[in-house]
PDB file of N, CA, C and O in Angstrom:
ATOM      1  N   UNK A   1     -13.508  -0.554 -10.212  1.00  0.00           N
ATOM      2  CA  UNK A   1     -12.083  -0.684 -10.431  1.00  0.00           C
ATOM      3  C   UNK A   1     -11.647  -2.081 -10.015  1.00  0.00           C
ATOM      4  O   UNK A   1     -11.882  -2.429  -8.858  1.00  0.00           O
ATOM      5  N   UNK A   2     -11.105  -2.816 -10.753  1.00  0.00           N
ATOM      6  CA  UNK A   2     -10.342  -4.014 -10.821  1.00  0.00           C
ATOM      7  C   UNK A   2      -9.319  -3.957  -9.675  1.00  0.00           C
ATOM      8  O   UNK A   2      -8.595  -2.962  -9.635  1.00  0.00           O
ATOM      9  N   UNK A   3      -9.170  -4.941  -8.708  1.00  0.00           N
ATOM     10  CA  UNK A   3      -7.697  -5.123  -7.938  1.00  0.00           C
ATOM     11  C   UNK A   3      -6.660  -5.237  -8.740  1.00  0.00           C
ATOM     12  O   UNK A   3      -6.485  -5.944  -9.732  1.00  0.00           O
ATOM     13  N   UNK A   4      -5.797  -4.245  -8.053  1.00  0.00           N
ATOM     14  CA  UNK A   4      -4.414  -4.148  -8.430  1.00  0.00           C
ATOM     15  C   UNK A   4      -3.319  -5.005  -7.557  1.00  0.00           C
ATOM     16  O   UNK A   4      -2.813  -4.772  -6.459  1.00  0.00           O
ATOM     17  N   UNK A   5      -3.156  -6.074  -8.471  1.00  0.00           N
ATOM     18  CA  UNK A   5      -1.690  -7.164  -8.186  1.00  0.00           C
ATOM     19  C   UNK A   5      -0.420  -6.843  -8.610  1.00  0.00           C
ATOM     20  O   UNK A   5      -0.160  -6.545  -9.776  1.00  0.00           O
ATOM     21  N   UNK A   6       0.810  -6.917  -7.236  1.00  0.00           N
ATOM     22  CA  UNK A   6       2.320  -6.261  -7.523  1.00  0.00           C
ATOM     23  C   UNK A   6       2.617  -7.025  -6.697  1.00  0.00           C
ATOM     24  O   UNK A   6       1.947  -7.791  -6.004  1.00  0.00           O
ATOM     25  N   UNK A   7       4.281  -6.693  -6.805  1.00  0.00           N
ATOM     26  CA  UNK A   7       4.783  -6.924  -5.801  1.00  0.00           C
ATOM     27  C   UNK A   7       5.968  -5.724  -5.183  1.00  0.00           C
ATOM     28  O   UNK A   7       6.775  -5.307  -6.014  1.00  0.00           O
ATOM     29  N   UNK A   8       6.072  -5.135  -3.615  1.00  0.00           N
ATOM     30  CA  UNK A   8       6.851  -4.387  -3.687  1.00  0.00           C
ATOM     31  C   UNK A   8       7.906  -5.188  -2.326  1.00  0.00           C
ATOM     32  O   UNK A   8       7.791  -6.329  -1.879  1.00  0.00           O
ATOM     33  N   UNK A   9       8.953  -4.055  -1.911  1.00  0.00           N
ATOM     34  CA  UNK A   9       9.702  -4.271  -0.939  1.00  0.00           C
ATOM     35  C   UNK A   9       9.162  -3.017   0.230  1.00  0.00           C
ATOM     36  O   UNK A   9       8.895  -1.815   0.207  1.00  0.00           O
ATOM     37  N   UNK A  10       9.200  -4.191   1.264  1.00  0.00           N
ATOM     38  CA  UNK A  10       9.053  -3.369   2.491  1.00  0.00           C
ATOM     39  C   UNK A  10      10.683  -2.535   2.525  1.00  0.00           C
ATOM     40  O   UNK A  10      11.722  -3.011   2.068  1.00  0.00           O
ATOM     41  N   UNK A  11      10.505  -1.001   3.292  1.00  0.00           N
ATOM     42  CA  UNK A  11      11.556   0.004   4.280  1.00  0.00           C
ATOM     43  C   UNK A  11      11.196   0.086   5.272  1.00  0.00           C
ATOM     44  O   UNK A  11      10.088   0.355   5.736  1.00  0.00           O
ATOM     45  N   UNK A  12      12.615  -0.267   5.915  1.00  0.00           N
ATOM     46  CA  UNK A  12      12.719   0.453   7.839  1.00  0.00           C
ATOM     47  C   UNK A  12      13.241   1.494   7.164  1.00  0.00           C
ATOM     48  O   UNK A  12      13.898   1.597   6.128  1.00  0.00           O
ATOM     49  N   UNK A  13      12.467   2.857   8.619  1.00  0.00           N
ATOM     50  CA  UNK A  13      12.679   4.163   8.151  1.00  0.00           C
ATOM     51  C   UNK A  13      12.832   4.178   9.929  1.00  0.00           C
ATOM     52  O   UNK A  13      11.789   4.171  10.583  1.00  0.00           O
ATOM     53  N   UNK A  14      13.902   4.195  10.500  1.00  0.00           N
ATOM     54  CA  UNK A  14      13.992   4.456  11.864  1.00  0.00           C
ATOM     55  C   UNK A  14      13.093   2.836  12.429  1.00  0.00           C
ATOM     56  O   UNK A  14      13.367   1.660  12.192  1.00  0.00           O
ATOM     57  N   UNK A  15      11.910   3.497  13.279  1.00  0.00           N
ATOM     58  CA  UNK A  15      11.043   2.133  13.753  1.00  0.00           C
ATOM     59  C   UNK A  15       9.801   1.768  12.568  1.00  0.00           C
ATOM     60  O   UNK A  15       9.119   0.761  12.381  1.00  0.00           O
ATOM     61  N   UNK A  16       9.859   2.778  12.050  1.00  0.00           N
ATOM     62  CA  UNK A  16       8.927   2.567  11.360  1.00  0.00           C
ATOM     63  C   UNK A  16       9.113   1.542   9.780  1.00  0.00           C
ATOM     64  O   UNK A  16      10.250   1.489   9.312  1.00  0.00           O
ATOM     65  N   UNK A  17       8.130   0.887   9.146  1.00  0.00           N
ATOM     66  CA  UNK A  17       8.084  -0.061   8.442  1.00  0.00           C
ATOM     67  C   UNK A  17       7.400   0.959   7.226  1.00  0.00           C
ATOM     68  O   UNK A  17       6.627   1.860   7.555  1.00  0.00           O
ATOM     69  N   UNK A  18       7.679   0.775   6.147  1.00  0.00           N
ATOM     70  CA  UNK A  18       6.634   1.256   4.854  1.00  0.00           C
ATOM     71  C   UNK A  18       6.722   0.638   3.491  1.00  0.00           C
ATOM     72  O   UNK A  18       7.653   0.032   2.960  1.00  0.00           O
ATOM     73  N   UNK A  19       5.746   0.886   3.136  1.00  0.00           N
ATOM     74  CA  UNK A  19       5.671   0.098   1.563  1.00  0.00           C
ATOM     75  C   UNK A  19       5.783   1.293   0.617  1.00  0.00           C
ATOM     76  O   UNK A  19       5.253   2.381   0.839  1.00  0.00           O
ATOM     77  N   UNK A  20       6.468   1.018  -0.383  1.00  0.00           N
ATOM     78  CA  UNK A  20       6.055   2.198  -1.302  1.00  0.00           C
ATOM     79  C   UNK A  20       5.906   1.548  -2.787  1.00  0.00           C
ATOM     80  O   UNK A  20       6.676   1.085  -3.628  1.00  0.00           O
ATOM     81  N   UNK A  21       4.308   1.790  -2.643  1.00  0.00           N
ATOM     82  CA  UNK A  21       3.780   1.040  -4.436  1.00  0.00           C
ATOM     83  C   UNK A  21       4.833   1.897  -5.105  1.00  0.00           C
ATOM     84  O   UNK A  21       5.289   3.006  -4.826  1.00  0.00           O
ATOM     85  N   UNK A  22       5.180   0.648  -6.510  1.00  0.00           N
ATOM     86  CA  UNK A  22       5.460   1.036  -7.375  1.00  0.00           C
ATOM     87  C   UNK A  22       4.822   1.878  -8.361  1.00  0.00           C
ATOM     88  O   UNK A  22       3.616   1.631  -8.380  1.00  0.00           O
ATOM     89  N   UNK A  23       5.166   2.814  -9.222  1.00  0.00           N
ATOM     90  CA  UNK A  23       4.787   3.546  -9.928  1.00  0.00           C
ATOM     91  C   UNK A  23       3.781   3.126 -10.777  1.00  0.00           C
ATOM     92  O   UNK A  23       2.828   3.903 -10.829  1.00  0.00           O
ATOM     93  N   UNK A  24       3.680   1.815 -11.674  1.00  0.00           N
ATOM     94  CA  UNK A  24       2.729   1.189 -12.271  1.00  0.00           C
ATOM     95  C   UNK A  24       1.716   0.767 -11.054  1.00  0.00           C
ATOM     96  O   UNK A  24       0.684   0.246 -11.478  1.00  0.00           O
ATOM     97  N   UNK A  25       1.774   0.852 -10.022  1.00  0.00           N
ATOM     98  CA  UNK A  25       0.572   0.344  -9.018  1.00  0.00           C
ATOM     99  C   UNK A  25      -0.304   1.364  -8.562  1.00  0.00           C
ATOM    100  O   UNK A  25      -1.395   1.288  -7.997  1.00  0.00           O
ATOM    101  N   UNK A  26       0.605   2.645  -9.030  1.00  0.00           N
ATOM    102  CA  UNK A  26       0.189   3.559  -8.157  1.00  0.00           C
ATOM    103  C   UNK A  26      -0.704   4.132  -9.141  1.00  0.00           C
ATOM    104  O   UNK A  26      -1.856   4.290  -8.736  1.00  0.00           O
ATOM    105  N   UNK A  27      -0.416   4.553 -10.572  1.00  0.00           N
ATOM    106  CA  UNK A  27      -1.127   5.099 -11.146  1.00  0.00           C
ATOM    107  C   UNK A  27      -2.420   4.499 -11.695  1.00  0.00           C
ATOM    108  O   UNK A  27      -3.006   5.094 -12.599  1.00  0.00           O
ATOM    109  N   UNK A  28      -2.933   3.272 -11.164  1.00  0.00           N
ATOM    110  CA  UNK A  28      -4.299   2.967 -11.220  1.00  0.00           C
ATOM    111  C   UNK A  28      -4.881   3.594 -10.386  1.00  0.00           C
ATOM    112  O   UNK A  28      -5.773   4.282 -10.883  1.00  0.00           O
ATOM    113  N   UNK A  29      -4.793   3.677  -9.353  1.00  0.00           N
ATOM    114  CA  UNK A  29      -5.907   4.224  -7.974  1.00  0.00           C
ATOM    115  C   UNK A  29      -6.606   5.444  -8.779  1.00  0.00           C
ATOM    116  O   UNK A  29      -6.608   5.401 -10.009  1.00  0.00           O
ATOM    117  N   UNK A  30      -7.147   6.436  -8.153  1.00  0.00           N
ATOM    118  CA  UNK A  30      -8.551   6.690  -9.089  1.00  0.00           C
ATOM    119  C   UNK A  30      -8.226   8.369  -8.405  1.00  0.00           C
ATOM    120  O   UNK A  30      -8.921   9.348  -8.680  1.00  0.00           O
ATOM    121  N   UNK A  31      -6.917   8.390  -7.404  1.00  0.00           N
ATOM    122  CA  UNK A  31      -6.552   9.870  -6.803  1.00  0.00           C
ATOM    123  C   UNK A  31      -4.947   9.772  -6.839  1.00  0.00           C
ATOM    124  O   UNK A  31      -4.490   8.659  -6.577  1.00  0.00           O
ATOM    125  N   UNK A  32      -4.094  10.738  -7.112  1.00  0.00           N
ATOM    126  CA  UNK A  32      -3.281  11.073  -7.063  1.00  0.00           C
ATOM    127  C   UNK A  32      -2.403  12.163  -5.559  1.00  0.00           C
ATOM    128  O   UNK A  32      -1.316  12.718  -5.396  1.00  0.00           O
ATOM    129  N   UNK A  33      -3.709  11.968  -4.744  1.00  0.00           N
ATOM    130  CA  UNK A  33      -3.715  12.501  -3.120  1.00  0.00           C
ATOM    131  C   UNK A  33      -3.933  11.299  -2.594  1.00  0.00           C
ATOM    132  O   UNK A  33      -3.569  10.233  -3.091  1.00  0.00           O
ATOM    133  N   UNK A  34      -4.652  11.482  -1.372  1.00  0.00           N
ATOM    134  CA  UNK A  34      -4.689  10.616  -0.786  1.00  0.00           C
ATOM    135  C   UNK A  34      -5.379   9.267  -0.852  1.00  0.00           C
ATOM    136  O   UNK A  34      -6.481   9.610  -1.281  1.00  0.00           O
ATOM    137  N   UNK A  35      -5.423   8.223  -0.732  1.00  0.00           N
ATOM    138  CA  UNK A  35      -6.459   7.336  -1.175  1.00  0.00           C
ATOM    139  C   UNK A  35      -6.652   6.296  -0.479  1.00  0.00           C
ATOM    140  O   UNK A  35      -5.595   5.668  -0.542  1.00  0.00           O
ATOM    141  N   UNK A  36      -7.793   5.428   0.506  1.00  0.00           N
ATOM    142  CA  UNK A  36      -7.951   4.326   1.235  1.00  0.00           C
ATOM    143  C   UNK A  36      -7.857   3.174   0.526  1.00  0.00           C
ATOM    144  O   UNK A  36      -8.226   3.230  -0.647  1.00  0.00           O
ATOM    145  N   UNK A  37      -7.423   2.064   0.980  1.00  0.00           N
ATOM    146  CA  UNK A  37      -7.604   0.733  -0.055  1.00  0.00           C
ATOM    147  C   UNK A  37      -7.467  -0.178   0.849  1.00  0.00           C
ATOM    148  O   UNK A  37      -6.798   0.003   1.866  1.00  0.00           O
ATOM    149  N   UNK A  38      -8.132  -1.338   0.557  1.00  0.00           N
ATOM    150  CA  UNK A  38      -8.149  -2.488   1.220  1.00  0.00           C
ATOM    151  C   UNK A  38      -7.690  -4.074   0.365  1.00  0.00           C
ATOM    152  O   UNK A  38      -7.816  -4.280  -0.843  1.00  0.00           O
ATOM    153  N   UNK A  39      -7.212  -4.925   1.271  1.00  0.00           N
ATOM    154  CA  UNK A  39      -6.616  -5.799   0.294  1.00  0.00           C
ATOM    155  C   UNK A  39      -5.981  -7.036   1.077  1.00  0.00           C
ATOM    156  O   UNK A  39      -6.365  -7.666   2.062  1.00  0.00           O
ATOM    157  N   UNK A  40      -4.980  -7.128   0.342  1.00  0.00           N
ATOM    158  CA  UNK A  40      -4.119  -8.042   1.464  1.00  0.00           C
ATOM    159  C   UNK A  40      -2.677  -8.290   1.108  1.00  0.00           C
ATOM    160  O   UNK A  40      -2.361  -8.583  -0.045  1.00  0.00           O
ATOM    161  N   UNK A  41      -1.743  -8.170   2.140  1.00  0.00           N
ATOM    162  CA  UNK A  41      -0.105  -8.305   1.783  1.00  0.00           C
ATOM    163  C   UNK A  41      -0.030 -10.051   2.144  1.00  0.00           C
ATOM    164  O   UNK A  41      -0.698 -10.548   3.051  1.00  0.00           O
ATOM    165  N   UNK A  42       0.690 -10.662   1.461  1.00  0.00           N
ATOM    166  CA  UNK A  42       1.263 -12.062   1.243  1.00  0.00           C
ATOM    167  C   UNK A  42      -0.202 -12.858   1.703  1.00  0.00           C
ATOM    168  O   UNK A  42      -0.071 -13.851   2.419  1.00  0.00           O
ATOM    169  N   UNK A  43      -1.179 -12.561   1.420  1.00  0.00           N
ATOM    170  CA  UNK A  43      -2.069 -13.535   1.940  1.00  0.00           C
ATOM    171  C   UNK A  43      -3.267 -12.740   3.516  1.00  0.00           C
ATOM    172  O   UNK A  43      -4.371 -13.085   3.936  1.00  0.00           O
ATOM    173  N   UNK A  44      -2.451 -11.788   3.871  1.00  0.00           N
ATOM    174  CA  UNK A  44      -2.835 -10.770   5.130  1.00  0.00           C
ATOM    175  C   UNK A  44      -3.700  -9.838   4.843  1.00  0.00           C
ATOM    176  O   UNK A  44      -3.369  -9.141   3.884  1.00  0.00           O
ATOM    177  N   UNK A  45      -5.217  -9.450   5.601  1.00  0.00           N
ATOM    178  CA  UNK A  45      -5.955  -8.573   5.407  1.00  0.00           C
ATOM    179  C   UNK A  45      -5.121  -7.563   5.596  1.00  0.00           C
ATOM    180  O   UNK A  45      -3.981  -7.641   6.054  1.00  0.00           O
ATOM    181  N   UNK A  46      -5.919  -6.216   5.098  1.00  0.00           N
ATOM    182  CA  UNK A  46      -4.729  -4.898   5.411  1.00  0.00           C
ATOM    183  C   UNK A  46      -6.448  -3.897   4.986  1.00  0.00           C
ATOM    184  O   UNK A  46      -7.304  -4.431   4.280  1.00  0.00           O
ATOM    185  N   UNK A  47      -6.574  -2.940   5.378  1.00  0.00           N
ATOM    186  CA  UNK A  47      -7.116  -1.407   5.397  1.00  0.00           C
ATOM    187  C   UNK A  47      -6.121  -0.818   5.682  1.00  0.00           C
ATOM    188  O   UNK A  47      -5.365  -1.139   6.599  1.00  0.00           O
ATOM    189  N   UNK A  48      -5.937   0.421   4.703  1.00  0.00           N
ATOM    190  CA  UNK A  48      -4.716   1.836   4.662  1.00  0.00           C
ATOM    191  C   UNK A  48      -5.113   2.722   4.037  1.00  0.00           C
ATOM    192  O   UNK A  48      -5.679   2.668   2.945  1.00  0.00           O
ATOM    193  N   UNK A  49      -4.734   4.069   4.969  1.00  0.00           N
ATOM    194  CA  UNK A  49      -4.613   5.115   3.738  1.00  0.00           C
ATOM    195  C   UNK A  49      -3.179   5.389   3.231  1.00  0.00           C
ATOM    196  O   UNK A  49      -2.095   5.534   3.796  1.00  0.00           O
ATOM    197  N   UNK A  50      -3.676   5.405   1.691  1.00  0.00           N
ATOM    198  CA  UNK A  50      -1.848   5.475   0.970  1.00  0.00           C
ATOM    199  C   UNK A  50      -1.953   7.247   0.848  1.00  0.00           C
ATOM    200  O   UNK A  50      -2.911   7.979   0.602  1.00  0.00           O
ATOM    201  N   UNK A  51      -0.364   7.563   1.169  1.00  0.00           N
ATOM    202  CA  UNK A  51      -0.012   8.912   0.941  1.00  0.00           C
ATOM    203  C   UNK A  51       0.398   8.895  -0.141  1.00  0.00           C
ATOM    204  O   UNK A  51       0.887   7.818  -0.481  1.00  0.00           O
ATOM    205  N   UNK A  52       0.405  10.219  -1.348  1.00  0.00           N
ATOM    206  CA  UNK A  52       1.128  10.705  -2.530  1.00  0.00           C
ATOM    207  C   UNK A  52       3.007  10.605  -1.476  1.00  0.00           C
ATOM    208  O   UNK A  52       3.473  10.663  -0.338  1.00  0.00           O
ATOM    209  N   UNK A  53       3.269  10.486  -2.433  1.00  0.00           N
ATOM    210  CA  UNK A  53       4.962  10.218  -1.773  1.00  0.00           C
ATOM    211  C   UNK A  53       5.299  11.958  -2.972  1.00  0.00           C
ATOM    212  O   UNK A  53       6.458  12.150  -2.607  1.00  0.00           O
ATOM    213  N   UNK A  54       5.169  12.494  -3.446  1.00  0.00           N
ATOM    214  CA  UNK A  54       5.832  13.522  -3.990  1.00  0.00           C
ATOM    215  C   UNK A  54       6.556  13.315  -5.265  1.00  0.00           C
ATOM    216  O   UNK A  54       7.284  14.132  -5.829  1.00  0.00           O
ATOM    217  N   UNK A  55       6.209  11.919  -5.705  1.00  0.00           N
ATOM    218  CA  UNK A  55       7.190  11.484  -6.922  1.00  0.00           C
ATOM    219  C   UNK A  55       6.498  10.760  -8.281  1.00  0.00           C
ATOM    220  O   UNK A  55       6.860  10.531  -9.435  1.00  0.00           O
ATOM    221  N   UNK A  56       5.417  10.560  -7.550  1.00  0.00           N
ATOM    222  CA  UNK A  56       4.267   9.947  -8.596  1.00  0.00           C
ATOM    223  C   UNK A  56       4.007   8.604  -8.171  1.00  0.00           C
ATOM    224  O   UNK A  56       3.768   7.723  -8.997  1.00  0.00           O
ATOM    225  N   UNK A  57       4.040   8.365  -6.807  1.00  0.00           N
ATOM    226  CA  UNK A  57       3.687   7.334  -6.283  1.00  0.00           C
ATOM    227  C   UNK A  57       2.823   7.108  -5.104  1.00  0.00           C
ATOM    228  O   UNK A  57       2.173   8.143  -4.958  1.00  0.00           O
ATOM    229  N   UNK A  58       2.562   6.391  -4.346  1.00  0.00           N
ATOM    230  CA  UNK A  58       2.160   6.346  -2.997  1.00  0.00           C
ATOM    231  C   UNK A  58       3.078   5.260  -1.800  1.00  0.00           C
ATOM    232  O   UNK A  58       3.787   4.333  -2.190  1.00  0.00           O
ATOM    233  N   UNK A  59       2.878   5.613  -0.319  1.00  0.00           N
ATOM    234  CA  UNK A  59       3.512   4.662   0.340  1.00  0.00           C
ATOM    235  C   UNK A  59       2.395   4.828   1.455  1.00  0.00           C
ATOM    236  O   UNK A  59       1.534   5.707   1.494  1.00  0.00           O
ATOM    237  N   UNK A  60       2.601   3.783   2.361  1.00  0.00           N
ATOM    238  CA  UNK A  60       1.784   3.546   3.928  1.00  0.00           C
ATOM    239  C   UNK A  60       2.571   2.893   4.647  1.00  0.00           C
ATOM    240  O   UNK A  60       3.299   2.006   4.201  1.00  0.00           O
ATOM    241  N   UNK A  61       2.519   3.306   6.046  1.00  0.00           N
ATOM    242  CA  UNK A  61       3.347   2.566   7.037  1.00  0.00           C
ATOM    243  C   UNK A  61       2.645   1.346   7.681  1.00  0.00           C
ATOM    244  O   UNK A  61       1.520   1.440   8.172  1.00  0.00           O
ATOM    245  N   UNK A  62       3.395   0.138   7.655  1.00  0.00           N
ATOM    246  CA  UNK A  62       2.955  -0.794   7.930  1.00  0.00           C
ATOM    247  C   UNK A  62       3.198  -1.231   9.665  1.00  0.00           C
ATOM    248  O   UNK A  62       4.310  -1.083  10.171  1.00  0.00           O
ATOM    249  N   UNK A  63       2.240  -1.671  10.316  1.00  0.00           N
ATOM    250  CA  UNK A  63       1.898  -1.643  11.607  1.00  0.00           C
ATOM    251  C   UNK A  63       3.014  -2.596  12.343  1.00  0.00           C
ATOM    252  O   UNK A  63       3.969  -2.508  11.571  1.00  0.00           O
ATOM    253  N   UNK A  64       3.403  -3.442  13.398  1.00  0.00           N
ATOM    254  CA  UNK A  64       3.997  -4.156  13.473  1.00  0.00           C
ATOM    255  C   UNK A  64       3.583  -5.355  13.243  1.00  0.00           C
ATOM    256  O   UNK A  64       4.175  -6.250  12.641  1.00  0.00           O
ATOM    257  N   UNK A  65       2.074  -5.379  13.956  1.00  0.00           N
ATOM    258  CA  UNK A  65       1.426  -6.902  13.685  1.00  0.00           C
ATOM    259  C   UNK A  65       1.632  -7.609  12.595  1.00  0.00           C
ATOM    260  O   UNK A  65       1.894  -8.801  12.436  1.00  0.00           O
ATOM    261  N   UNK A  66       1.405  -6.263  11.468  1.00  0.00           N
ATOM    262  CA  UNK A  66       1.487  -6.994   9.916  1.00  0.00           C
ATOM    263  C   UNK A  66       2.598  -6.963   9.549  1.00  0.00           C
ATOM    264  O   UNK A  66       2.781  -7.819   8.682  1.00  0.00           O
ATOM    265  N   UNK A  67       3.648  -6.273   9.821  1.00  0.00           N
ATOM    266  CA  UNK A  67       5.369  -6.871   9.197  1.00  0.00           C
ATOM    267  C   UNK A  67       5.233  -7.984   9.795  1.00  0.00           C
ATOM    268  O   UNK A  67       5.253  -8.921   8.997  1.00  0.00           O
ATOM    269  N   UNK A  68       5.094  -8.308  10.937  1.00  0.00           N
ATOM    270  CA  UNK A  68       5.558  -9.992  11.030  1.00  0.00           C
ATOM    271  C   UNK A  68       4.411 -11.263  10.513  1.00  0.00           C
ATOM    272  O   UNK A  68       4.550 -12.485  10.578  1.00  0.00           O
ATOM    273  N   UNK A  69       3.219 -10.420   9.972  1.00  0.00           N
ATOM    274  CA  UNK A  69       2.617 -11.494   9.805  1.00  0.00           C
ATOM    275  C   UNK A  69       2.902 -11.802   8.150  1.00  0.00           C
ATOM    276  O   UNK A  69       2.663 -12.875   7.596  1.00  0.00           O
ATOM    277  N   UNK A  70       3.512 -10.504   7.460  1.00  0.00           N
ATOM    278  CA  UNK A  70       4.068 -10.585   6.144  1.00  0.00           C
ATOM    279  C   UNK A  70       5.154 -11.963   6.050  1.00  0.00           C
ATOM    280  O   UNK A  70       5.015 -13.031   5.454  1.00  0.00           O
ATOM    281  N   UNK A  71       6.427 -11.375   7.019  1.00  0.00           N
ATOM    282  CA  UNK A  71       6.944 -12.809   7.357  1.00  0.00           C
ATOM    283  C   UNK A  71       7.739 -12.654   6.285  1.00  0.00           C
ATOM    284  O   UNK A  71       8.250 -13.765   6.146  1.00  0.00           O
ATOM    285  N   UNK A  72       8.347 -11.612   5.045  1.00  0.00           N
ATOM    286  CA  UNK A  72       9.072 -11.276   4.038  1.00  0.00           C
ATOM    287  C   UNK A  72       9.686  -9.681   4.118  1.00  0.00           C
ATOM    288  O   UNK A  72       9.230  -8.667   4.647  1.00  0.00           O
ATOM    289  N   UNK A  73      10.600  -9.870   3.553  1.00  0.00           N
ATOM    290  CA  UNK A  73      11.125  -8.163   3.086  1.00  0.00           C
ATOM    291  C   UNK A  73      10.507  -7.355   1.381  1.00  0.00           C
ATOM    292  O   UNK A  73      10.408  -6.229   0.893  1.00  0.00           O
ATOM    293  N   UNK A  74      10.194  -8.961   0.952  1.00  0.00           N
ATOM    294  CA  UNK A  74       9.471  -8.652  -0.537  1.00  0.00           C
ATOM    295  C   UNK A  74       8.204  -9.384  -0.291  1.00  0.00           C
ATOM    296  O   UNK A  74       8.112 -10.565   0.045  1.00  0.00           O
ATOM    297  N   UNK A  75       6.955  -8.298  -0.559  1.00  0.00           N
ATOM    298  CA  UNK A  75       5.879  -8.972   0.003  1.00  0.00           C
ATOM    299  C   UNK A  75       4.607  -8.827  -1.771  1.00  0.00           C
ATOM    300  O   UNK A  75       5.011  -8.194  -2.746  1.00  0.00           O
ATOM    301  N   UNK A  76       3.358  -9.453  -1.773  1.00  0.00           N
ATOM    302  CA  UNK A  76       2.566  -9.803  -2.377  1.00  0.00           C
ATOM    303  C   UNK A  76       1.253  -8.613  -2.236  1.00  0.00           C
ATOM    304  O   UNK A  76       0.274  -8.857  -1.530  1.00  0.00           O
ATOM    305  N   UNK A  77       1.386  -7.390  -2.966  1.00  0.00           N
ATOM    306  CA  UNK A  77      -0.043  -7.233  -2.378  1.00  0.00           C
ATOM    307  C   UNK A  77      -1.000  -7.114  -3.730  1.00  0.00           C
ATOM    308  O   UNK A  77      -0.779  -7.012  -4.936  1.00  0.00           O
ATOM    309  N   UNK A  78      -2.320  -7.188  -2.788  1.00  0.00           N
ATOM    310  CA  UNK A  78      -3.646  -7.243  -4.016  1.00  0.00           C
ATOM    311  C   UNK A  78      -4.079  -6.478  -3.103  1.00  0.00           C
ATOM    312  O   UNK A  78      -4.143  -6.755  -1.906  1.00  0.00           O
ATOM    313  N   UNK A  79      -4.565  -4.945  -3.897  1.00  0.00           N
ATOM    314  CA  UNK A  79      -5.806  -3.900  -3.255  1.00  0.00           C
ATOM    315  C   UNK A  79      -6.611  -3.052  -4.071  1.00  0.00           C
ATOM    316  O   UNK A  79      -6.148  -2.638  -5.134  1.00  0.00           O
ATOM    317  N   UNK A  80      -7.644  -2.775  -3.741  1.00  0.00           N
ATOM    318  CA  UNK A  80      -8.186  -1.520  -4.327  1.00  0.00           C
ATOM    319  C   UNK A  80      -9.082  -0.819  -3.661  1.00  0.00           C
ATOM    320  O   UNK A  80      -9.629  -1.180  -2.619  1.00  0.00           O
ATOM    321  N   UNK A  81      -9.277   0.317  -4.309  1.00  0.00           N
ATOM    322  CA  UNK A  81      -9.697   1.186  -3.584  1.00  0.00           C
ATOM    323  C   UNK A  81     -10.708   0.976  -2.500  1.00  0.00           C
ATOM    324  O   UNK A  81     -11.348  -0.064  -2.649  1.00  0.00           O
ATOM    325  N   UNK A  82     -11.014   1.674  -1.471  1.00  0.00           N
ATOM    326  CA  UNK A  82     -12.483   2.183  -0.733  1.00  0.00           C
ATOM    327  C   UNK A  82     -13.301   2.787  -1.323  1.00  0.00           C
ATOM    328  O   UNK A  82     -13.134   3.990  -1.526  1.00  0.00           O
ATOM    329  N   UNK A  83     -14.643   1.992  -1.856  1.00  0.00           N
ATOM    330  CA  UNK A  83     -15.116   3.272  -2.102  1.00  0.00           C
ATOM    331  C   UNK A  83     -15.923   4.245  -1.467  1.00  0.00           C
ATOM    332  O   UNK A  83     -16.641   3.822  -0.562  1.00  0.00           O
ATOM    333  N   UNK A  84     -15.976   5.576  -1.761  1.00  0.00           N
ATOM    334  CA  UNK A  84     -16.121   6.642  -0.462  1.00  0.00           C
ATOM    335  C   UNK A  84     -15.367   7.102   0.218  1.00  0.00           C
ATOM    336  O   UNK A  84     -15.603   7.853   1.165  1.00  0.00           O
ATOM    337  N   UNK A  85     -13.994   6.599  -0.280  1.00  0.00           N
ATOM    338  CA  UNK A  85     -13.251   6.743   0.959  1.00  0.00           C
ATOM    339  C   UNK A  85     -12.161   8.186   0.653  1.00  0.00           C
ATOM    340  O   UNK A  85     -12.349   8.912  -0.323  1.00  0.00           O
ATOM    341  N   UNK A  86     -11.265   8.377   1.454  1.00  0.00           N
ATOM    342  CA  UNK A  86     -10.488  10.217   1.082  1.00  0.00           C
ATOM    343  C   UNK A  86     -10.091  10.214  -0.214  1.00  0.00           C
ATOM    344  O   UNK A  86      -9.428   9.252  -0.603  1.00  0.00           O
ATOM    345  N   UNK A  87     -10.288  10.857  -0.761  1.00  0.00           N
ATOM    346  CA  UNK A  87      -9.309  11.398  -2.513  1.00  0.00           C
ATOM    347  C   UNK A  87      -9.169  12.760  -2.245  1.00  0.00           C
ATOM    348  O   UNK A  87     -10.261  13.286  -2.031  1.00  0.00           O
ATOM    349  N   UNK A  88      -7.969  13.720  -2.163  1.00  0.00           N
ATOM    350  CA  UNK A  88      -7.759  14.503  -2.005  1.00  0.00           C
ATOM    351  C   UNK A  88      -6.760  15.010  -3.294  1.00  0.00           C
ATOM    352  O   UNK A  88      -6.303  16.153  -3.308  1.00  0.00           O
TER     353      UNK A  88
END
């Protein structure tokens, strides 16, 4: 599977930070459950597992280290899958 290039907007949800791929980002990944991917936001390594969000998408909460190393509210990511990794 080819890396998948987007761009989304980070949410504060209380303390917490999350991304939620867009719908065209989401429906490449290779599971519609859960799915690991590795990559990088604005230039930043990243490992995550993305959750199904319930809508036909996925989201992951982003740590603190990496919101500030994003350093944007609209950030750059390139990822793809793990392979081996959860599909549920």
């Amino acid at each position: 599977m080819s890396t998948n290039r987007f761009e989304a907007k980070l949410f504060n949800i209380g303390s917490w930070t999350i991304l939620r791929l867009p719908k065209g980002a989401s429906v490449k990944l290779p599971s519609r459950g859960m799915a690991m991917v590795k990559g990088t936001i604005n230039g930043n390594n990243l490992q995550a597992p993305l959750e199904p969000d319930g809508k036909g998408s996925h989201w992951f909460r982003i740590d603190k280290t990496l919101r500030k190393a994003a350093g944007a509210d609209t950030v750059m990511l390139e990822i793809e899958p793990v392979k081996g990794s959860l599909a549920k």
